[in-house]
C-alpha positions in Angstrom: 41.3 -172.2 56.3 44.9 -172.4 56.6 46.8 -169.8 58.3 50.6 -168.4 57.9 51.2 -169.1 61.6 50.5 -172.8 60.9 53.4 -172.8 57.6 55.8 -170.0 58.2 59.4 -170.6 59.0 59.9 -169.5 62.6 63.6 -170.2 63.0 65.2 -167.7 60.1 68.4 -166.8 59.2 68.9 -163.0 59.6 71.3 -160.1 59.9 71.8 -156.5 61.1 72.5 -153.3 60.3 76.4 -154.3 61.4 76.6 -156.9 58.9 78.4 -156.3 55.2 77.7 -157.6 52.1 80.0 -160.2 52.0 78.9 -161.7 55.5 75.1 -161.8 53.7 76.5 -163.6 51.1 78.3 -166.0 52.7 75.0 -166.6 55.5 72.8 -166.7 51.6 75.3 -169.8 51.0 75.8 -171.4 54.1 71.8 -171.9 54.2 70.6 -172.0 50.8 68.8 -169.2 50.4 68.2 -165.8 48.5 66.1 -163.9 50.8 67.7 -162.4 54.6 65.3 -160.4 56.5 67.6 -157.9 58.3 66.3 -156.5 61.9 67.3 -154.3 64.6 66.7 -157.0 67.6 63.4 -158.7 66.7 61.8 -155.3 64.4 62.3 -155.9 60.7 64.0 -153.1 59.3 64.3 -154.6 55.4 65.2 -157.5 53.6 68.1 -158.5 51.5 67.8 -160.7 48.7 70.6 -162.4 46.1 69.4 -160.1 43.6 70.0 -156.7 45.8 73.5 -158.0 46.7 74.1 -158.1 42.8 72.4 -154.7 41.5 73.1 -152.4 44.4 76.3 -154.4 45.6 78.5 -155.9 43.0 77.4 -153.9 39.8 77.7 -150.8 41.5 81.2 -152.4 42.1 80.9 -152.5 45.7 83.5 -154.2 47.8 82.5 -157.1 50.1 82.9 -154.7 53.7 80.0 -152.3 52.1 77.5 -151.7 55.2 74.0 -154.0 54.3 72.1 -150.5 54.3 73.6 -149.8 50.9 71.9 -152.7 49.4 68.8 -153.4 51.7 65.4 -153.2 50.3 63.4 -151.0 52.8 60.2 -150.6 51.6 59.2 -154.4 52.5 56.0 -156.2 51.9 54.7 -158.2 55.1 51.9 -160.2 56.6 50.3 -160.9 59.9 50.6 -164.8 60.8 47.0 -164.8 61.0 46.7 -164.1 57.1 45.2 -167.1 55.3 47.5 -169.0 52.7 44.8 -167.8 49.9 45.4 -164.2 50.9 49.7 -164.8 51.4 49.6 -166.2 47.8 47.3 -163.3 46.4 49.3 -160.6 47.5 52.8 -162.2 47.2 51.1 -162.4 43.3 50.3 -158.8 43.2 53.3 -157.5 44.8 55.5 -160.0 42.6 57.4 -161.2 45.6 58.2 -164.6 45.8 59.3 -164.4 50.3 57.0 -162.5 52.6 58.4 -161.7 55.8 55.9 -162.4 58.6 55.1 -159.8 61.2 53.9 -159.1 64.5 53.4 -156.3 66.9 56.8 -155.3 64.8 58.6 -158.3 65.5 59.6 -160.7 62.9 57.5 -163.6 63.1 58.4 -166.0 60.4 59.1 -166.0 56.8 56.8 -167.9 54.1 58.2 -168.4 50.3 56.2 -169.0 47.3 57.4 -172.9 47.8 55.3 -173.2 50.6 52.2 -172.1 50.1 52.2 -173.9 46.1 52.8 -177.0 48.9 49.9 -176.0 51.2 47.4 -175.6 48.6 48.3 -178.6 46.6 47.6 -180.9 49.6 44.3 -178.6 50.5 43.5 -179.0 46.8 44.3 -182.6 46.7 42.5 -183.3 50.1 39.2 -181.2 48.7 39.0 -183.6 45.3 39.9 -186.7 47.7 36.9 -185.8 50.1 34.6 -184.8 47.1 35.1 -188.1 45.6 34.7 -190.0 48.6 31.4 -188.0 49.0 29.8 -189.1 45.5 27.8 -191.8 45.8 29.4 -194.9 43.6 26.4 -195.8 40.5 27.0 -199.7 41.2 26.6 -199.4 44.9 23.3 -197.3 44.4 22.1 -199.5 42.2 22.5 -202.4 44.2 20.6 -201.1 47.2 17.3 -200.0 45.0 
């Protein structure tokens, strides 16, 4: 079974406590992306996504120098890399979270979105019915060896 080690991003984008809301929002559109873990060294401390930077930034009409930990989102759902893709995408379900920050020993590992694991288990899924229909024995072919 596929593991989050094997699809996670290992190279993310990421800021610190020292970073402001307009620098997040600039790093979200220099990279295409709604999600910025934010870390003290390598330890995740919280993550910061488009939709914080609205809600607790702008439309509590906060100016672009406000500190990131007036909009960060502490209380953060993770995963170990060794988590299997069924059990990323059945907790990212359950938790309604659509990035899940990998972790380990307390260090930021990786991210994995909802994008790759629908990827993953597509070509698992598509590999499984390819294999399964290789595996059934063809009627003609039977047939013509009786």
């Amino acid at each position: 079974m596929t593991t989050l080690k094997e699809i996670m991003t290992r190279d993310c984008v990421t800021v610190t406590l020292e970073d402001n809301v307009y620098e997040i929002a600039v790093k979200m559109k220099q990279h295409d992306i709604g999600f910025i873990p934010v870390v003290d060294g390598k330890q995740l401390i919280g993550v910061v996504t488009d939709r914080d930077l609205v809600v607790r930034g702008y439309a509590e009409k906060r100016s672009g120098s406000t500190a990131v930990k007036e909009v960060i989102s502490e209380k953060t759902v993770t995963a170990s890399p060794d988590m299997t893709v069924r059990e990323a995408a059945e907790l990212m379900a359950r938790e309604q979270i659509r990035r899940l920050p990998i972790v380990e020993n307390g260090e930021l590992a990786g991210v994995v979105a909802i994008g790759d694991l629908a990827v993953r288990q597509k070509l698992e899924d598509e590999a499984g019915q390819a294999l399964s229909r290789i595996s059934e024995p063809d009627l003609n072919e039977t047939q013509a060896y009786h």
